[in-house]
Wavefront OBJ file of the C-alpha trace (Angstrom):
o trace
v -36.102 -11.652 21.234
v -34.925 -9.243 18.850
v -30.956 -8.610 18.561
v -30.102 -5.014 19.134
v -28.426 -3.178 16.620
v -24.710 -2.448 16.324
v -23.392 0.408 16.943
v -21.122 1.545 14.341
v -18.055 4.021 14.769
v -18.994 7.608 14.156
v -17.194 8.345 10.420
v -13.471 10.337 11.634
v -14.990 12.885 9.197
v -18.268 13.735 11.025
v -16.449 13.835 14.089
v -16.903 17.164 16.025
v -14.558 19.510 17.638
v -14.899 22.718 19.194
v -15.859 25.496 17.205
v -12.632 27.341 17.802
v -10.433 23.853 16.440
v -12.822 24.255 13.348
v -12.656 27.830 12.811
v -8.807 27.751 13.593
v -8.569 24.939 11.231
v -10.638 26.602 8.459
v -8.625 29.765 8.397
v -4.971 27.906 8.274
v -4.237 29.278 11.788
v -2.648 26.053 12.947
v 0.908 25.107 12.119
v 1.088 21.320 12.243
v 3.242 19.815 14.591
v 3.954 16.777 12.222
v 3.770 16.794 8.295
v 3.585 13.625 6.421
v 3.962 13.619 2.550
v 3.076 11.184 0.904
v 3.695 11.455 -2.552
v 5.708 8.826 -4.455
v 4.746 6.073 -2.150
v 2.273 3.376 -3.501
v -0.468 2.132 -1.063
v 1.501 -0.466 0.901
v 4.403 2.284 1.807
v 1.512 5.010 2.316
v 0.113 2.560 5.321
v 2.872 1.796 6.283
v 4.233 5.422 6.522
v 1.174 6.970 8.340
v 1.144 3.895 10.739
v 4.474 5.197 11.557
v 3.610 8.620 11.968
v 0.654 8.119 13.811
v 2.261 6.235 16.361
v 5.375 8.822 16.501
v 2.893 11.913 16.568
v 0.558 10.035 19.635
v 3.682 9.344 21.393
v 5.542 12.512 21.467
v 1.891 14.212 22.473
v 1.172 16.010 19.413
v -2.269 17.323 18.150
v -2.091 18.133 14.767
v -0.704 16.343 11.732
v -1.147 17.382 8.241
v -0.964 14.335 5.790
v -0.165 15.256 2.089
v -2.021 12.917 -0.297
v -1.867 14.733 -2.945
v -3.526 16.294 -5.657
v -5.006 14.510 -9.036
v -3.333 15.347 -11.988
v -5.099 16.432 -15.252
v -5.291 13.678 -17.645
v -5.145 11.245 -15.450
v -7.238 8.382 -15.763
v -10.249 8.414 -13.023
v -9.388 4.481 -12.198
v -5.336 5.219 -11.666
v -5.683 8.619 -9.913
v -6.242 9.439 -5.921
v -5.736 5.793 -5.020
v -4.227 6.651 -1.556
v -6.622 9.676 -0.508
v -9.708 7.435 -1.488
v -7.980 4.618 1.283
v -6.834 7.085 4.073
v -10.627 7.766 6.205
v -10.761 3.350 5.362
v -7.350 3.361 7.013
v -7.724 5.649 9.222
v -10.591 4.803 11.097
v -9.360 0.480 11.021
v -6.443 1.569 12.588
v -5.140 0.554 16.066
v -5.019 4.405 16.664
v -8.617 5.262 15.577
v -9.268 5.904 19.218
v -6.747 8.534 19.553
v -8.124 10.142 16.492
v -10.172 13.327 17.246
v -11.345 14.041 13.840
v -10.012 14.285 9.759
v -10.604 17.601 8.400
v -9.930 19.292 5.032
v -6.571 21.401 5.054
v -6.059 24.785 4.615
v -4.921 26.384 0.805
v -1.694 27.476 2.929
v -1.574 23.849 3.934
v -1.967 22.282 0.569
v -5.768 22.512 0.300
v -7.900 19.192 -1.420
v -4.048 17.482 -1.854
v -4.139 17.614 2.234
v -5.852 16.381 5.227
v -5.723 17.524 9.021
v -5.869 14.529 11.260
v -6.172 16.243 15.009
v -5.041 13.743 17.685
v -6.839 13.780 20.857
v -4.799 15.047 24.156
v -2.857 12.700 26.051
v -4.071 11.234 28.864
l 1 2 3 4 5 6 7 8 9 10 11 12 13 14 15 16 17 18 19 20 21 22 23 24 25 26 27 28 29 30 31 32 33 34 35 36 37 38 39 40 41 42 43 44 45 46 47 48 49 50 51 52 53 54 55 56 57 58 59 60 61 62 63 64 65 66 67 68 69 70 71 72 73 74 75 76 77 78 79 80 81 82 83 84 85 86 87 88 89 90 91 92 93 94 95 96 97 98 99 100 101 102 103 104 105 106 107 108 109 110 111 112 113 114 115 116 117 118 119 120 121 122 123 124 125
């Protein structure tokens, strides 16, 4: 009898919206109801930050948050640089609020561009 396969969770980056959440997204249309920077943390206070927020953001019933990782600066060495934004889909998607994750998108320029992410929380229910 041959074991059947495992299904493994859907990336929060390939997740799908609407077209109009994408195309409102793209454009910079959506003001974020939560904003979470990040900078100056290291990667235990990071977690421990966006844990926070997550839980704040899913209990108060909002959609969008923008999470500021970031950008890398010149000159910095490839190994030290970006250490947070390369954990945060890892994080994101082994956390106990994965499931209320609707999907991780790119932010706008207006937003903070490749130093920012979108996380778009799925509606109460």
């Amino acid at each position: 009898m041959a074991a059947e396969p495992v299904a493994r969770p859907q990336p929060l980056s390939a997740k799908t919206l609407d077209s109009s959440w994408d195309r409102r997204l793209r454009s910079g249309s959506i003001e974020p109801d939560r904003i979470l920077d990040l900078h100056g943390r290291n990667l235990d206070q990071a977690w421990r930050a966006i844990d926070d927020a997550l839980e704040r953001a899913i209990a108060a019933g909002e959609r969008v948050m923008l999470l500021i990782t970031g950008h890398a600066r010149l000159g910095d060495h490839a190994v030290g640089r970006g250490k947070i934004r390369a954990a945060v889909f890892d994080w994101l998607a082994a956390s106990p609020y994965a499931p209320s994750i609707a999907a991780v998108r790119p932010a706008h320029s207006c937003h903070g561009g490749a130093g920012s992410l979108y996380i778009v929380l799925r509606r109460a229910r």
